[in-house]
N, C-alpha and C positions, 0 to 999 in steps of 0.2 A: 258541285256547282261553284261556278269562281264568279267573285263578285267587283265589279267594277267599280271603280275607287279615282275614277278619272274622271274630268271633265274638259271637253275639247270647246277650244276657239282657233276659229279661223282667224286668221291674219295676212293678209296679203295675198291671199290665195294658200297656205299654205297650214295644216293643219297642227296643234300645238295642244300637247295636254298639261292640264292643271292637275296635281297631285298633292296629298298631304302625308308623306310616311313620317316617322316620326323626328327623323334627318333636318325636313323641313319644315315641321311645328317648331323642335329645338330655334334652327336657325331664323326663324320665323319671329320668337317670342325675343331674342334679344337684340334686333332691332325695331321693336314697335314701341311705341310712345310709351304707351304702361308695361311694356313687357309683358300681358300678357296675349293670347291670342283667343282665349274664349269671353274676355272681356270684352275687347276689339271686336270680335264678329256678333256677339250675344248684343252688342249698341247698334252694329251694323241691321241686325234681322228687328230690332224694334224700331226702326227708321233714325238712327244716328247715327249718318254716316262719318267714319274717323275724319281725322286729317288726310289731306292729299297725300302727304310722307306715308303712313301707314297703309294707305289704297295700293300705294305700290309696293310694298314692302309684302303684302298678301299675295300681288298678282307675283313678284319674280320667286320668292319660293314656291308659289304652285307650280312655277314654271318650274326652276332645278328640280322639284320632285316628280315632278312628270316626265323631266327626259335624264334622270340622273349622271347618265353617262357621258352629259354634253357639260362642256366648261365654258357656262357665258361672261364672258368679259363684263363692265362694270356698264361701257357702252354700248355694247351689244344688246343687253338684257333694258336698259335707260331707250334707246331707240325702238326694243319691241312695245314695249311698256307704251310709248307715245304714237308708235303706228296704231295701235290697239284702241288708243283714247280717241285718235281720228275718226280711224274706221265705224267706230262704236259711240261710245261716250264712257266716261269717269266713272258713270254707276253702272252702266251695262258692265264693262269688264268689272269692277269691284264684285259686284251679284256674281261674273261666274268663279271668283276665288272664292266665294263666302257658300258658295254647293260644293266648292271642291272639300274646303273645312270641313262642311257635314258629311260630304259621301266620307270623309278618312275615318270617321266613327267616334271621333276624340269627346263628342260633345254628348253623345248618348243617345237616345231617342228622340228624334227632332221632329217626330209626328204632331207632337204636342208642340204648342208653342210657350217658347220659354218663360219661365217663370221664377220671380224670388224665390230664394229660399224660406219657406213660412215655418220658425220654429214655433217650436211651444214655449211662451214665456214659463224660463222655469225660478225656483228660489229655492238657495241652496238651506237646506235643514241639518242640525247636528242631531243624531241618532243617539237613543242612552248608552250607548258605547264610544261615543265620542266621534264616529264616522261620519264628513259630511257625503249625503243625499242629495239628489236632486228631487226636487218634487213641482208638478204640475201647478202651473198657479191656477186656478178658476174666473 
């Protein structure tokens, strides 16, 4: 069974997949605002949408990793990016980069809706041998 890891938009009549291998998470992460991309899309899915910079910066690496073998120019990939916002709008195309990031699998189980990390407050102990422990606070 092969699993599909793409997400298509139409643009101009012409159909175009979104991808995330890890080619364009890399490229992905060192042009977004904080550098990261599960920051950027984990604010996106709680309703905080990034900056406009990084809305695009989501949509053209999905784009290079969807069609890998294609070399889009600076303008090229600037003028898909703006047909797409026409046709569509700014959130519609950002939501279908931010399914492509889930379908690539980088983020884990995305059934659940995301959540902080809940540790356990702990406090470090020194053991009669002089090792520190961590122990559960109560």
């Amino acid at each position: 069974m092969v699993l599909d890891k793409t997400v298509e938009i139409v643009i101009n009549g012409k159909t175009y997949k979104l991808c995330y291998p890890m080619k364009a998470i890399h490229g992905a992460e060192k042009e977004l605002f904080q550098n990261n991309l599960l920051v950027t899309v984990a604010q996106g899915i709680n309703g905080l949408p990034p900056n406009l910079s990084d809305m695009y910066t989501i949509f053209k690496w999905g784009i290079k990793g969807g069609d890998p073998e294609r070399e889009y120019t600076d303008t090229e990939m600037e003028e898909l990016y703006y047909t797409a916002v026409r046709q569509y709008d700014v959130i519609t195309v950002f939501r279908k980069g931010l399914e492509a990031v889930e379908k690539s699998g980088i983020m884990g189980d995305t059934t659940k809706k995301p959540q902080a990390v809940l540790a356990t407050p702990t406090e470090t102990a020194v053991s009669d041998r002089g090792a520190a422990t961590e122990t559960p606070q109560s």
